[in-house]
C-alpha positions, 0 to 999 in steps of 0.5 A, a space after each residue: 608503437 605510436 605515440 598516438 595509438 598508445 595514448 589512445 590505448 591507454 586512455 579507452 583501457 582507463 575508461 574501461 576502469 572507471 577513470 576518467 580521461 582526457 586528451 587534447 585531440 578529443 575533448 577540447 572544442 576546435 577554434 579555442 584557445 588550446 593552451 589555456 584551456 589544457 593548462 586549466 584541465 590541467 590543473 583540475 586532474 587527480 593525476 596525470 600519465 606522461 607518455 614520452 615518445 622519440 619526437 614527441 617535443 616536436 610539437 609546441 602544444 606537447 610542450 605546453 602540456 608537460 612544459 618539458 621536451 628533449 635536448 635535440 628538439 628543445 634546441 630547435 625551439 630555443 631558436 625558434 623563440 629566442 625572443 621569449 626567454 621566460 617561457 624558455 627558462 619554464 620549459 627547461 625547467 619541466 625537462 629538469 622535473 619530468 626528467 627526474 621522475 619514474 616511469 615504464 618502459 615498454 622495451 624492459 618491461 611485459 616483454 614488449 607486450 603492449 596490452 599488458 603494459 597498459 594494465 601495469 598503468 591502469 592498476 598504478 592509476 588506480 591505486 594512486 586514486 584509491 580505486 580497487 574493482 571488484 569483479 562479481 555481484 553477490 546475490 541472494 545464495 538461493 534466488 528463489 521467486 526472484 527471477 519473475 519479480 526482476 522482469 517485472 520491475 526492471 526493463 531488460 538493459 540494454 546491449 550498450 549498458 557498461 559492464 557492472 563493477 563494484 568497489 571495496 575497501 574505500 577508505 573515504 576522509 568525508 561525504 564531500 570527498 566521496 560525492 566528488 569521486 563517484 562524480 570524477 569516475 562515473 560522470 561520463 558512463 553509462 552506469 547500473 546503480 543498485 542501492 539495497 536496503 536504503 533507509 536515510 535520505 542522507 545516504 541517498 545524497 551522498 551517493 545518488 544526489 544528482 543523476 547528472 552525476 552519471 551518463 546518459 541511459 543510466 539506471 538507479 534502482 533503490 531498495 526500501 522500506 521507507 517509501 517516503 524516501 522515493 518520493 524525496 528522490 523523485 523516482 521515475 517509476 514505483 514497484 512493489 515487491 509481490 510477496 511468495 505464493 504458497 509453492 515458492 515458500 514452500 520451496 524456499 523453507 526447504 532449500 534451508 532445511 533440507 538442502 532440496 526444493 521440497 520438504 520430505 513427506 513426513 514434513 509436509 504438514 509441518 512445512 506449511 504449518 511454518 509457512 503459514 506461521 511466517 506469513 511467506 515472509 522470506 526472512 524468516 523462512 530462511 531463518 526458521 529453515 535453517 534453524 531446522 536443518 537436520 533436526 527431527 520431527 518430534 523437534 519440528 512439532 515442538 518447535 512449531 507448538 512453541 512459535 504459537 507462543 513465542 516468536 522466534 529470537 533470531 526473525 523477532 530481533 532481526 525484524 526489531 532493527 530493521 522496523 520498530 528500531 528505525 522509527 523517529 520518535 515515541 509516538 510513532 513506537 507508541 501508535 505502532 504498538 497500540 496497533 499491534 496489540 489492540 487495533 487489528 481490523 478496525 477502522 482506520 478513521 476510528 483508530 486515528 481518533 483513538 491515537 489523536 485524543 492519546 496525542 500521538 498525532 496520528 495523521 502524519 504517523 499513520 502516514 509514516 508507518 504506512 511509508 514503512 511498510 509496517 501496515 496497511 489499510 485495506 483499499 475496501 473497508 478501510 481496515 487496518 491491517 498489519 503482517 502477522 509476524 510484525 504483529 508479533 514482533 509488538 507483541 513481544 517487545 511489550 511482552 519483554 518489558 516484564 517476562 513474569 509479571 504481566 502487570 507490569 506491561 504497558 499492554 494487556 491483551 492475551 485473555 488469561 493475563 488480562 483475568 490474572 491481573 483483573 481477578 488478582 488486583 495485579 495491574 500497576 501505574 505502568 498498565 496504559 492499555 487492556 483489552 479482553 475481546 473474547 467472552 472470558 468474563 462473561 461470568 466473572 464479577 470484576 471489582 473495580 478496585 483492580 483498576 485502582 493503582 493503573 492510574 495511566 490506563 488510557 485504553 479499556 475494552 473489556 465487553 460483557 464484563 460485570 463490575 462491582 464497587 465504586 466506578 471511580 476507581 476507573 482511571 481518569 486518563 480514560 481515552 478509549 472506553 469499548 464495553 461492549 454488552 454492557 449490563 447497565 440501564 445507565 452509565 454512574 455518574 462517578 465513572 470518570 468521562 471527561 478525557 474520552 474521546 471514544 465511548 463504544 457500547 453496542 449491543 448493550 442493555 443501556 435504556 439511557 447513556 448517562 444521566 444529565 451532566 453540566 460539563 461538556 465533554 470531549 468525546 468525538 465519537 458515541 457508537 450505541 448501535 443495537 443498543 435496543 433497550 435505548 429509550 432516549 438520545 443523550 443531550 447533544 448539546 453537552 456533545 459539541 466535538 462529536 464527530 461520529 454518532 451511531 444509533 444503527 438498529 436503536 429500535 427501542 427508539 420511540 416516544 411514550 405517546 407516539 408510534 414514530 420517533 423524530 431525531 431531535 432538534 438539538 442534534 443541530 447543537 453537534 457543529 464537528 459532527 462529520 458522520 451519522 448512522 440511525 440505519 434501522 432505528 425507529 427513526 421516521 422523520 428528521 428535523 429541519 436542524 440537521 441542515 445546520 450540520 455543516 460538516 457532515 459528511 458521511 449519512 446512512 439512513 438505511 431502512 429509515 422507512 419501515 414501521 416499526 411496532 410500538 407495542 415492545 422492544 426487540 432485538 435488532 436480530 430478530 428484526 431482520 429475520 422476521 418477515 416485513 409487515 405490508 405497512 410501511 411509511 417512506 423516510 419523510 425528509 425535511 426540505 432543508 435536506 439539500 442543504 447538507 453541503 459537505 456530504 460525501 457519502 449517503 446511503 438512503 437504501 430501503 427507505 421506500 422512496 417513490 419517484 415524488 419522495 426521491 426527487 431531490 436536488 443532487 447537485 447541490 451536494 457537489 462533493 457527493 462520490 457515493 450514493 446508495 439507492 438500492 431497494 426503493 420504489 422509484 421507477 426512475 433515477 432522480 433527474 439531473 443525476 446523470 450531470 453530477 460531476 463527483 459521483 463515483 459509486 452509485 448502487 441501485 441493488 433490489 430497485 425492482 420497480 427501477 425500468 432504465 438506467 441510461 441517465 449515469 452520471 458521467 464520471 461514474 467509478 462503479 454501478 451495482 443493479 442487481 435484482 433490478 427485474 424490470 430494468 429494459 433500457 441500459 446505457 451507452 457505454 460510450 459516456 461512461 469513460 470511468 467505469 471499472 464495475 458494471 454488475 448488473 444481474 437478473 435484469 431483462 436481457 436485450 439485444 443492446 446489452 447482448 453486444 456490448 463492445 468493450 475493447 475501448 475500455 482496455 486504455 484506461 488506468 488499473 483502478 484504485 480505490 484511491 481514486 474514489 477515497 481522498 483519505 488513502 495516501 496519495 503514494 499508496 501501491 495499488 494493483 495493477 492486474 485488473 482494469 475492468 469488471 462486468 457481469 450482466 445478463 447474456 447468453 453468448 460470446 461476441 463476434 469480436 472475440 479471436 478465440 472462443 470455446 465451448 466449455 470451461 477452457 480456451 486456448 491462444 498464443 501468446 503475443 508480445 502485449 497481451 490483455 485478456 477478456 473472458 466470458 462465463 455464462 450460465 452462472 445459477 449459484 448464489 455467491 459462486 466463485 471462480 478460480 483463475 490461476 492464483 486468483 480467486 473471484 467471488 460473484 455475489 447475487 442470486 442468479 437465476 439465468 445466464 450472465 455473462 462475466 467480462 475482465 480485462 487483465 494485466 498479463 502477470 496475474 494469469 502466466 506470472 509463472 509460465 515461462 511462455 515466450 511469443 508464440 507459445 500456445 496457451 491454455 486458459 481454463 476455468 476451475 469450479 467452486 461453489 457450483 459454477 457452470 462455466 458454459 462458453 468463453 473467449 478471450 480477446 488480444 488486444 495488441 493491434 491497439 493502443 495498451 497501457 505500458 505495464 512495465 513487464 
């Protein structure tokens, strides 16, 4: 064979390996110094193939190459080049060497055969570099679910993506030895990189640092928990993992306990039992499965009994490395605790001041453990949440501190162990936090000498208790104090306050908080809501780090000799006050000061405007179930109003304000985003409202004297008008670019909201409510499934809908790009529900005509787990809850025109 169509041979077979190659004819530019540049090329090789062939020393530049040649056409060149006896002396010399050493020849050896020949060189080469493939890719050994997820996250690859390969049993001296090899071999392939389980930007470094390391077309996927380290990597594109649904976990549980894809019908019950227990998680599915396999029922039900109290070893230790273990520092431990065992559903901005008067520094731990998937904040209410069996992971790390004496525990949160140590006098200095959230000790006296020797308890909720002794035996170290329905008219002066910066008493019996006290104190929220026997305001000039106050349904709130009650001018004293709640109080009238509180940002006023009895006090409760009185005075604000520059969020519903009282000068509160003006008496929306460039969220529900509604603000995110009967004019939907909720119900129907056109709105981005929250991280994931949601008043489906049917279902076929947009009328229920494959909508109002409902949806939500291929016909149907009569819909396909990429 040719030397030629050898080396060519050889060097696509070594490509095909991984290695990269070289030869003079193919990767040298024409025109340049051809010497100089092989002889550096040269220089810079791992390893170098010589092939000899019968006339290969004819040519000068194979003589550079390996400086060597044989004798018949060396003494042609003598000749030729008597003149350079020094480059003469250097080729002879290479004759001697490559002469010397050993090599293949293809006339002895693989019988002649060429190909097997070249891969006797391949795997020399290969071993010379410490290279081994590996062919095969281990995957999960029951992939359940996983199929529908890949396709969402990974764009199929394409025909030209090289063949995958792995390497093993590399044995690698340092990084920087490593970092050069994946260089060598991969930096001319186009290459599929996973990288599992990644948890340290430095792993990432060393082995995905550039992507000039790689081919063009090349593809890096990376797995993690830490969604910190995809921001450090600068990824193109973010997806995350959709947990299993109900049927997958199923499956899954079953595959490890009883080798099928379903569980015998004796277990059925206890299946999901477990499926509920691990929340889906896939980890412990497996591990619980597997740990069941083969044993009996009256096993499983003991089983099952025993995880209602004890987590699992194997699912606690293996979650314990993989999360809690891997955090920095003990602040983060101590917050994610703290969280685990007492915060659970509570307000995130409550919270963070809690850890921040501990010294946690919460603002980038929250943002940390947020990062790691460890837990999450609801995108609504700005809860915290946390996985159950994460929850449970905490639990039992503090648990394990002490099996046997829970008053050696840093947390006490499990109601019996709480009344054990309380009623025993067991707590000791360890005890940090105690929290008793159920009514255990509604009828148990607590002597405080309990708490005597937990000199560090930094964290105490313990609602309705009954103390008796001396108070100062409360620690000093006090943070958090939550005592709800607390029995006291006043707070002692010996209970030690000075370190609290949270201070909760609602619902309870105080007529005034705390009796005069010269000190200023810490404290940076006061919550005294329905605190009905409240007669008077503390002094705020002692609250000057207050940032929250919360006097909502204070309605004992009213001076001696007057019907009404005013807020109180040394409210202005409060300089960090950032949000203040007074909704349902007594509270007519607001002073001139409240303009000095610059800072702000969140005010709710709500039911401010309606006259109260002076006669006694009563119970928030009963207030609201009790019928309004005729009588009612409108929420007097002071001129100065405007001057709450900071404001982000008011809410100035059921004030009763006319047109007169609401005519205020919006725009001067510039960074405004949410303002509630529901229930009022206002026949028009404030002027210059619809120029307000930040307002996102405007809610005019029950504004029955409300008759139009074409002057939005133009960036507007959501517009609630339920129960706004007289409304007849409605707005162009053409200036609402932004919009993601229109619910409107009960109002006129008209020709101009019959016909609405929606198909414009399809481009726009799925919504997130980070968008109207500048407090939720910036990276948070957020759903994609949904784009757009209306319901208004109508009676039929438009004209512009392809497919369209009577009744509860409709069918079309599936395109290549597909949105849907559904139409429901006849909705009569209060609070009715839709169900729509997996998802459960819920429409609150009281509707008392036909509406119609409009979505767009992102295809995944509704065929996730069809597998439709184009063309296909598909049926979409409506399932009742709740009483809904579904009386026609449609659906529309949005493919002719331009769509988001949803990356399917």
């Amino acid at each position: 064979m040719a030397a030629k169509g050898f080396s060519e041979a050889s060097s696509s077979a070594l490509l095909n390996a991984g290695v990269v190659t070289f030869r003079d004819d193919n990767e040298l530019p024409r025109g340049q110094d051809i010497s100089s540049e092989l002889l550096k090329a040269i220089e810079e090789t791992k390893i170098s193939v010589v092939v000899f062939s019968k006339n290969y020393a004819s040519s000068r530049w194979c003589l550079e190459e390996l400086i060597g040649s044989f004798a018949e056409s060396f003494a042609k060149h003598e000749e030729r080049f008597k003149d350079q006896k020094e480059r003469i002396e250097k080729w002879r010399e290479a004759l001697t060497v490559g002469g010397n050493l050993s090599g293949y020849d293809l006339r002895s050896m693989s019988n002649g055969y060429e190909s097997r020949f070249i891969q006797k060189i391949v795997k020399d080469v290969l071993g010379k570099l410490n290279r081994n493939i590996h062919n095969g890719l281990h995957v999960a050994t029951l992939p359940v679910a996983l199929e529908s997820r890949v396709k969402r996250m990974v764009r199929p690859p394409s025909p030209k993506l090289c063949t995958t390969w792995f390497v093993k049993n590399i044995k690698i001296d340092n990084v920087d030895r490593g970092i050069n090899l994946i260089k060598e071999r991969l930096c001319c392939r186009r290459v599929f990189i996973a990288l599992d389980d990644l948890d340290e930007s430095t792993q990432c470094r060393a082995l995905v640092a550039d992507r000039k390391w790689f081919g063009p077309g090349s593809r890096i996927l990376v797995a993690t928990r830490d969604e910190h380290l995809l921001t450090e990597l600068e990824v193109d594109e973010r997806y995350k993992v959709e947990r299993l649904n109900n049927e997958e976990s199923i499956e899954l549980l079953s595959l490890y306990a009883f080798r099928r894809p379903a569980p015998e019908e004796d277990y059925l019950q206890l299946s999901n039992s477990l499926v509920e227990h691990a929340q889906r998680l896939p980890l412990a599915l497996e591990i619980l499965g597997s740990f069941l396999f083969k044993r009996s029922q009256r096993e499983w039900e003991n089983f099952v009994e025993k995880l209602q109290k004890v987590p699992h070893h194997q699912v606690h230790k293996k979650l314990r490395i993989s999360t809690y273990d891997t955090l920095d520092d003990d602040f983060l431990k101590a917050m994610f605790l703290d969280i685990a065992c007492f915060y659970i559903g509570m307000d995130k901005d409550y919270v963070i001041t809690i850890l921040d008067g501990c010294g946690f520094f919460p603002k980038i731990g929250f943002q940390v453990l947020l990062e790691r998937s460890l837990i999450e904040i609801g995108p609504h209410n700005q809860k915290l949440q946390m996985h159950d069996l994460l929850r449970d992971m905490g639990r039992e790390i503090v648990r394990e501190e002490s099996l046997s004496h829970p008053g050696y525990r840093s947390r006490l949160w499990f109601h019996q162990d709480v009344v054990d140590v309380l009623t025993k006098h067991m707590g000791i200095e360890s005890v940090e936090g105690l929290s008793l959230d159920v009514p255990a000790l509604k009828d148990v006296v607590v002597s405080t000498e309990a708490f005597a020797k937990m000199i560090n308890l930094r964290l105490l909720k313990i609602n309705s208790a009954h103390f008796t002794g001396s108070y100062e035996k409360i620690s000093k170290e006090l943070r958090w104090f939550c005592w709800r329905e607390c029995p006291l008219a006043v707070l002692p002066p010996n209970l030690h306050l000075d370190n609290l910066v949270v201070l909760d008493m609602r619902f309870s019996s105080v007529k005034k908080v705390w009796r005069e006290t010269k000190s200023r104190l810490r404290l940076k929220i006061l919550d005294l809501s329905y605190s009905v026997h409240l007669g008077e305001t503390p002094n705020f000039a002692r609250l000057s780090s207050l940032e929250r106050l919360e006097l909502k349904g204070c309605t004992g709130l009213v001076e001696c000799c007057s019907k009404l009650s005013n807020l109180p001018e040394h409210l202005s004293k409060m300089e960090a006050l950032r949000k203040l709640i007074v909704s349902g109080s007594a509270i007519t009238e607001l002073p001139n000061s409240i303009a000095l509180l610059k800072k702000l940002e969140d005010l709710s006023l709500y039911r401010l405007g309606e006259e109260l009895p002076s006669e006694s006090c009563f119970s928030f409760f009963s207030s609201c179930t009790s019928p309004k009185t005729n009588v009612s005075s409108s929420l007097l604000l002071p001129e100065s109003f405007h001057h709450l520059s900071s404001l982000k969020n008011l809410d100035l519903s059921e004030c009763n304000l006319s047109d007169n009282e609401i005519s205020l000068d919006f725009g001067s509160f510039h960074l405004l985003r949410s303002l509630n003006l529901g229930g009022n008496k206002f026949c028009n929306l404030p002027a210059g409202i619809s120029c307000h460039p930040s307002i996102k969220i405007l809610v005019l529900n029950n504004c029955r004297n409300l008759r139009s509604l074409t002057e939005l603000p133009k960036n507007l995110w959501s517009v609630e008008a339920k129960q706004c009967t007289s409304i007849e004019r409605y707005p162009n939907l053409s200036n609402l670019d932004s919009v993601r909720f229109i619910r409107f119900s009960n109002s006129q129907e008209t020709n101009e909201i019959q016909w609405w056109d929606f198909r414009s709105f399809h481009g726009s981005a799925a919504y997130s409510w980070s968008e109207i929250d500048p407090s939720q991280p910036k990276k948070w994931f957020t759903s994609k499934w949904r784009c757009f949601e209306a319901y208004f008043p109508a009676r039929e489906v438009p004209d512009w809908f392809e497919y369209k049917e009577v009744g509860s279902s409709v069918s079309f076929f599936m395109p290549s790009i597909l949105l849907y947009l559904q139409y429901i009328s006849r909705i009569k229920q209060r609070d009715v529900r839709l169900l729509i494959g997996q998802t459960t909508l819920y429409l609150d109002g009281n509707f008392c005509k036909d509406h119609a409902w409009v979505s767009y949806m992102t295809p995944h939500i509704l065929i996730k787990d069809i597998r439709a291929e184009e063309g296909d016909e598909i049926e979409v149907s409506f399932e009742r809850l709740g009483g809904i009569l579904v009386n026609k819909c449609g659906i529309y396909l949005p493919i002719r025109e331009r769509v988001p990429n949803w990356n399917l």
